[in-house]
N, C-alpha and C positions, 0 to 999 in steps of 0.2 A: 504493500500500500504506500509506506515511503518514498521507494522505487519510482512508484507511476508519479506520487504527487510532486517528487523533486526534479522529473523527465517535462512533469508539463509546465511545471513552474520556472524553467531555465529557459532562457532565453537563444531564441531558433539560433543553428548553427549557419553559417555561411558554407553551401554547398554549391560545388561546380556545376554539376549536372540535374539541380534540383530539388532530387530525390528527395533529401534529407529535409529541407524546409518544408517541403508538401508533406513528407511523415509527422512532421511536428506540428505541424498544422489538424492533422487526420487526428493524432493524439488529444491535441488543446481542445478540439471542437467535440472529440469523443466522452473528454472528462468533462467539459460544460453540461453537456446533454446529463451524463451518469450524475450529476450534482443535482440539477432540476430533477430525477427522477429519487435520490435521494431524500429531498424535500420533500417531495407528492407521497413516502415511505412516510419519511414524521410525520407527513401533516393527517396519516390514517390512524395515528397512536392519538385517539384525542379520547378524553373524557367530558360529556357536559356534565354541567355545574348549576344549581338550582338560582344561584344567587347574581347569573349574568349572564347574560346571551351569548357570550363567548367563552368556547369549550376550550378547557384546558389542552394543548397539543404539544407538540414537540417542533413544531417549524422555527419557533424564533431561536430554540438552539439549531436547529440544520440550516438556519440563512446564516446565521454569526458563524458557524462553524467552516460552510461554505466559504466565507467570504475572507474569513482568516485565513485559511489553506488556500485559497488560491488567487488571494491577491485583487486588488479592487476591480480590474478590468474582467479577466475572467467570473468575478463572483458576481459584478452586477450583470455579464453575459447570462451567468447560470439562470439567475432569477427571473430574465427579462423570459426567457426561453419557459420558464418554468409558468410564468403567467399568461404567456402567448397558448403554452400545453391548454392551462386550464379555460381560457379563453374559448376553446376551439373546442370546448366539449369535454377533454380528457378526463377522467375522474383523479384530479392530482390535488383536489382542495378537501377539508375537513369531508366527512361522509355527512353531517350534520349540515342544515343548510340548502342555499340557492346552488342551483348547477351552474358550470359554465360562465359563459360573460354576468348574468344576474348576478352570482356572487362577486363580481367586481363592482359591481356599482350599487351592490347593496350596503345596509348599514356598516358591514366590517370591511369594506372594501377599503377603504384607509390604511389598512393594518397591511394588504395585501401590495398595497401601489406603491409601500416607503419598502420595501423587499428586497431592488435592486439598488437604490439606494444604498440601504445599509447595509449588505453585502459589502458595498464598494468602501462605504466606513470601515468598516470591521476590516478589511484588509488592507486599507492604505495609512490609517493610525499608525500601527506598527512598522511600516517601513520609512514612513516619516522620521519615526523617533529613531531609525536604525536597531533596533531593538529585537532579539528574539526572546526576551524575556516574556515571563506569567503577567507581569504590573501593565505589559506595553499591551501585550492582548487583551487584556483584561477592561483597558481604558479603552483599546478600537470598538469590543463588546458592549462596553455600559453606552459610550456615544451611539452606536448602533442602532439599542437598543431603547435610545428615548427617543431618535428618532422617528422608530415604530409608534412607539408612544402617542407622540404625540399627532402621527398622521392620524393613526386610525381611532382618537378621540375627539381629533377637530370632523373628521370625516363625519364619525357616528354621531355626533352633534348635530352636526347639520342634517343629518337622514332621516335621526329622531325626531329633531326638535326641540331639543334638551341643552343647559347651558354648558359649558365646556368640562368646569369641576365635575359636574354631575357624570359628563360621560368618564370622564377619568377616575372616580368613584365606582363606577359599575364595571368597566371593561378595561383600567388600567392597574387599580392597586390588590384587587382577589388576586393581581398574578405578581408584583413586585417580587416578593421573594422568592418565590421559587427562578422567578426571570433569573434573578440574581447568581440562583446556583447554575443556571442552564448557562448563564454566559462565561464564570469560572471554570465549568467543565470544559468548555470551546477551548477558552484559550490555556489550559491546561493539557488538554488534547494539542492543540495548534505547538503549543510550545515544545511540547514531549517529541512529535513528528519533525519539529526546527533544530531540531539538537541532532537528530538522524540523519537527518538531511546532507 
């Protein structure tokens, strides 16, 4: 797993005859895709929750995580791909819910549109700070992740009808902590894989 994430994340070699940029290429676009379908994998680990219309899932650890492993260009690719999937019908959003484009422009669709964004956060924090350390990950993750935050409560505001605390209230702080642990795994993960690397 190291292997492939340190092949796609290097930077294409200068080849004579081309081969080797187009394999690298075939590669990069092969782990974009396996990322977005990664995602559509957590985002079916969900539990709803009596006390908010948004079920507990595992996506906002597989966008931070994506997005730290492979880097802001590639993670905002992965995501863009991943909401074009679910766009188009794919069944890669929560099972709970609108299908398709509907759940994008539905009340949580906020949560879903700041994706590739923060992806691109989560992995260009830490090459900013030059850092492979847990603290560098950790801060591309929390930015990330308020990111998310705060689309998809201004979003569900306005879908509902309801003032902004309120939506942050219902659909942002039932998940604070745990978010908390989902984005220290990342970059815990992220960091364990950078030291291999």
């Amino acid at each position: 797993m190291s292997r492939l994430l340190s092949s796609a994340l290097r930077p294409a070699p200068l080849a004579v005859n081309g081969r080797s940029a187009s394999a690298d290429l075939l590669l990069r676009a092969a782990t974009v895709v396996a990322a977005s379908l990664f995602v559509a994998l957590c985002a079916h680990i969900a539990v709803p929750l009596p006390f908010t219309p948004v079920p507990f899932t595992l996506q906002p650890f597989a966008v931070i995580l994506v997005g730290m492993l492979l880097g802001p260009t590639a993670g905002f690719a992965a995501m863009a791909v991943y909401l074009a999937e679910g766009a188009a019908g794919l069944p890669v959003f929560t099972p709970a819910g609108l299908p398709g484009i509907a759940r994008l422009i539905g009340p949580t669709g906020g949560y879903l549109f700041a994706y590739p964004l923060a992806a691109a956060i989560a992995g260009a924090l830490p090459r900013i700070v030059k850092s492979p350390r847990f603290a560098a990950y950790a801060l591309g993750g929390l930015a990330a992740m308020t990111l998310i935050y705060t689309c998809g409560a201004l979003w569900f505001s306005h879908q509902i009808g309801v003032n902004f605390s309120t939506a942050l209230g219902s659909t942002v702080l039932p998940f604070a902590l745990s978010d908390l642990v989902k984005i220290c795994a990342a970059a815990g993960i992220t960091a364990a894989v950078a030291k291999r690397a």
